[in-house]
C-alpha positions as CSV (number, residue, x, y, z in Angstrom):
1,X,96.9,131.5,17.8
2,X,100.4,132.0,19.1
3,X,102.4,135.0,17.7
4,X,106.5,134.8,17.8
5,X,108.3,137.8,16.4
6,X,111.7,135.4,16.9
7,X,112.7,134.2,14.0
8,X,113.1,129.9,13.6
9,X,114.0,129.7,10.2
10,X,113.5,131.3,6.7
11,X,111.2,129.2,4.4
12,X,109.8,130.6,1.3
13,X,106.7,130.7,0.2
14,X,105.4,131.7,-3.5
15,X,101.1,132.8,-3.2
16,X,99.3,134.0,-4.9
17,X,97.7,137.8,-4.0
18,X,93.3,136.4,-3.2
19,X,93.8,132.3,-2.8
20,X,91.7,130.4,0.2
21,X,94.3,127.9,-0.4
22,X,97.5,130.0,0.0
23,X,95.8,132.1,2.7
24,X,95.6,128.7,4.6
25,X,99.5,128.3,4.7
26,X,100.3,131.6,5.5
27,X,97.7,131.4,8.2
28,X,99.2,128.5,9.7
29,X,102.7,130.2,9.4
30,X,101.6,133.0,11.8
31,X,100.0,130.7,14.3
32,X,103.4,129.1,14.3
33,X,105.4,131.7,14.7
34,X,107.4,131.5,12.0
35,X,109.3,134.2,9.9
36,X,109.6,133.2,6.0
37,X,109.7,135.2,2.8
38,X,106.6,135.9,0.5
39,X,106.6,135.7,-2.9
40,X,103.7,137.1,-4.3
41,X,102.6,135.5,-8.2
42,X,100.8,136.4,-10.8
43,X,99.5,132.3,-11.4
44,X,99.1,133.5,-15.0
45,X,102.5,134.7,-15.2
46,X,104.3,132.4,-13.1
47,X,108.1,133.2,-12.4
48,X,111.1,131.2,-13.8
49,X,112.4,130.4,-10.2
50,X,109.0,128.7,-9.8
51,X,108.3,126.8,-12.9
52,X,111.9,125.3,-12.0
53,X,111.5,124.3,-8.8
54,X,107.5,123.0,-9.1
55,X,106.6,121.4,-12.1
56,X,102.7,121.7,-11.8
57,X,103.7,126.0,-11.3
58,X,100.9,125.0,-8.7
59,X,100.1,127.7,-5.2
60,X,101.3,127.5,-3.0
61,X,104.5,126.3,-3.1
62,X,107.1,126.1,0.1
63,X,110.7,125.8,-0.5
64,X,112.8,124.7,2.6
65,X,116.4,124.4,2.1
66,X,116.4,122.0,-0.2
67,X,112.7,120.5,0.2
68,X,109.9,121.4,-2.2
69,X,106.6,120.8,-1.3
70,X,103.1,122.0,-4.0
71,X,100.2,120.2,-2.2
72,X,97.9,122.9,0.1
73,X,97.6,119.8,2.2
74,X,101.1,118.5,2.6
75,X,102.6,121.7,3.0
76,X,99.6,122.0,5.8
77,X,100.8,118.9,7.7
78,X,104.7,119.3,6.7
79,X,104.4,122.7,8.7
80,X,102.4,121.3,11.7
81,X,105.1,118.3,12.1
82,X,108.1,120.9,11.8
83,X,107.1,123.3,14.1
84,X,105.7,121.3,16.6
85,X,105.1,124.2,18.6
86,X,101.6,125.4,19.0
87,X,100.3,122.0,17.8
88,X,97.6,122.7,15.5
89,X,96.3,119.5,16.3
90,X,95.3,117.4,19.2
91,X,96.8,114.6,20.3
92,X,94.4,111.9,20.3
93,X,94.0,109.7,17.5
94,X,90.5,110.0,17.5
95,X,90.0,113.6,17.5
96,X,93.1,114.1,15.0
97,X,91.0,111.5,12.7
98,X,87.5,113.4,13.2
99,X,89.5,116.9,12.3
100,X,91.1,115.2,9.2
101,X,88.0,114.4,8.2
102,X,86.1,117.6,8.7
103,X,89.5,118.9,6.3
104,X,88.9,116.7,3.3
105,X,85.0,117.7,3.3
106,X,86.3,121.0,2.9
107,X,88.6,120.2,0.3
108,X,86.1,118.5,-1.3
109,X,82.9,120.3,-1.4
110,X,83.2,123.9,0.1
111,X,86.3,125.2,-1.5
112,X,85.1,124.4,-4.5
113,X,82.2,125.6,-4.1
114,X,83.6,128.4,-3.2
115,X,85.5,128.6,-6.4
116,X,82.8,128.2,-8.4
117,X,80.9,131.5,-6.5
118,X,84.1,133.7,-7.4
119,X,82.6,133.2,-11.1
120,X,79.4,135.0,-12.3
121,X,76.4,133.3,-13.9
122,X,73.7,130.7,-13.1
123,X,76.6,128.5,-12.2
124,X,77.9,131.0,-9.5
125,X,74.2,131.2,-8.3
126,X,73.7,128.2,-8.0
127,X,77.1,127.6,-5.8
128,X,76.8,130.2,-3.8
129,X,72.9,128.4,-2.7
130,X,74.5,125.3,-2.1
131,X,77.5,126.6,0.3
132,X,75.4,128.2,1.8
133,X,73.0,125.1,2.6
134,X,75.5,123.5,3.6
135,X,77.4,125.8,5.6
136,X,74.0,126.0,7.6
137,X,73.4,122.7,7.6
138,X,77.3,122.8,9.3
139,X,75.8,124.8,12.1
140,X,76.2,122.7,14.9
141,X,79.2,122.4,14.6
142,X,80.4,125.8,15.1
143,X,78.4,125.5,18.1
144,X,80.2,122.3,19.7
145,X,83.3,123.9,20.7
146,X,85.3,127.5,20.7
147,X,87.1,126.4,17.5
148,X,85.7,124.1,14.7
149,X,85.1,120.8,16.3
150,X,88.3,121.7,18.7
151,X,88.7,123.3,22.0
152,X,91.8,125.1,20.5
153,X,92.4,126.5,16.7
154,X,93.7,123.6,14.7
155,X,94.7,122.7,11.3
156,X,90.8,123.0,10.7
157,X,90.4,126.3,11.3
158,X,93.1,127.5,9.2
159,X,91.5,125.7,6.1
160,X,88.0,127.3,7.0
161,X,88.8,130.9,8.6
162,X,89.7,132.1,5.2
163,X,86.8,130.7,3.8
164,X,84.4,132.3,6.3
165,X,86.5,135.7,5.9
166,X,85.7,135.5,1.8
167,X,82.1,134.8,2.5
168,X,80.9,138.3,1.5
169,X,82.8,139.2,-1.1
170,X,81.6,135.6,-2.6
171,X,78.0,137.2,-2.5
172,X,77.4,134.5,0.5
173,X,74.8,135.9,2.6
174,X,74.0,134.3,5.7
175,X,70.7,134.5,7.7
176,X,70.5,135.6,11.5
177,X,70.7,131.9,12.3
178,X,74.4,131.9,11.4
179,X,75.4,133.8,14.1
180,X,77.1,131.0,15.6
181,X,79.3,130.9,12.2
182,X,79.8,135.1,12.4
183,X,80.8,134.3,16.1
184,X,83.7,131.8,15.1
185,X,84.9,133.9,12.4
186,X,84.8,136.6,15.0
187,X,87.2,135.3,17.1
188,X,89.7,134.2,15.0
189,X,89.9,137.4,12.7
190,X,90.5,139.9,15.6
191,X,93.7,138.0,16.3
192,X,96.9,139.5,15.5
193,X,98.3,136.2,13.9
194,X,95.1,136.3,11.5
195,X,95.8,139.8,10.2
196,X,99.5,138.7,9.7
197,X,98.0,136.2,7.3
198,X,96.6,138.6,5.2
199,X,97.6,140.0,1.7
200,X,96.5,143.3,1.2
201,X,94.2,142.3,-1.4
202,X,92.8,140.0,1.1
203,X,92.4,142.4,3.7
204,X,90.5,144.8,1.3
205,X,87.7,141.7,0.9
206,X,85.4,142.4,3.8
207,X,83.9,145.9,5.5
């Protein structure tokens, strides 16, 4: 993960304070590089300037110039196509297709799972059981390759790393198998550009 203190442009970005979605774009903002300003919202109370500009009031939301983009994974792709510079993904189709993949399984079963685990209940229970299975049943994967599926960090990783770093205060225990899943998370949260990325209510969710 590549940290520039130079400045490329000035994007803005409205986040929520706690959100494994808006944590993914500002994580993929550091890796870039790239300066922007943060506007932190209550998605309760959103602001006027935001209900204007995005009609679903959605997080996050990016404003550039006169683009405005509301979907976690447009704004993911929109960022990696316009700074081109690290890549956050590789260059062959194939491996592109297998990490796009490996994204929308995310989207589709282990963020909300994760959602669900923020709650309390039998229902949070019983989420917190299942991403669990499955993040085990995950574990080679975290094994095949420094990053997740990737020899460098790509747009993967910045959907899962947040995950991972919310894992405990989810009530997600893993067992001593799963060190190959502490190991990942390891290496991407003692990074600079990773605690860039960070809220302070974030950084106030693990030990």
């Amino acid at each position: 993960m590549a940290l520039s203190t130079r400045s490329r442009t000035i994007l803005t970005l409205y986040s929520a304070r706690d959100s494994v979605h808006c944590h993914r774009i500002r994580l993929i903002l550091a890796a870039k590089g790239v300066s922007y300003d943060l506007v932190l919202v209550d998605p309760a109370k959103p602001p006027e300037d935001l209900i204007d500009l995005n009609p679903t009031q959605s997080l996050p939301t990016l404003v550039d110039r006169d683009l405005v983009l509301y979907e976690t994974s447009v704004v993911a792709e929109y960022l990696d196509e316009r700074y081109p510079h690290p890549p956050l993904m590789p260059i062959d189709p194939l491996s592109r297709a297998r990490l796009r993949l490996a994204i929308v399984r995310m989207e589709r079963d282990w963020l909300p799972l994760a959602e669900q685990c923020a709650g309390s209940g039998k229902n949070s229970e019983a989420a917190r059981k299942r991403l669990r299975e499955a993040l085990m049943g995950s574990l080679p994967l975290f094994k095949a390759a420094k990053f997740f599926l990737n020899p460098e960090m790509s747009l993967a990783d910045c959907a899962l790393a947040p995950l991972i770093w919310r894992l405990q205060s989810l009530g997600v225990s893993l067992p001593r198998e799963a060190q190959a899943i502490h190991d990942y998370g390891d290496r991407i949260f003692r990074n600079p550009g990773f605690t860039r990325s960070l809220t302070p209510d974030e950084k106030l969710l693990r030990d």
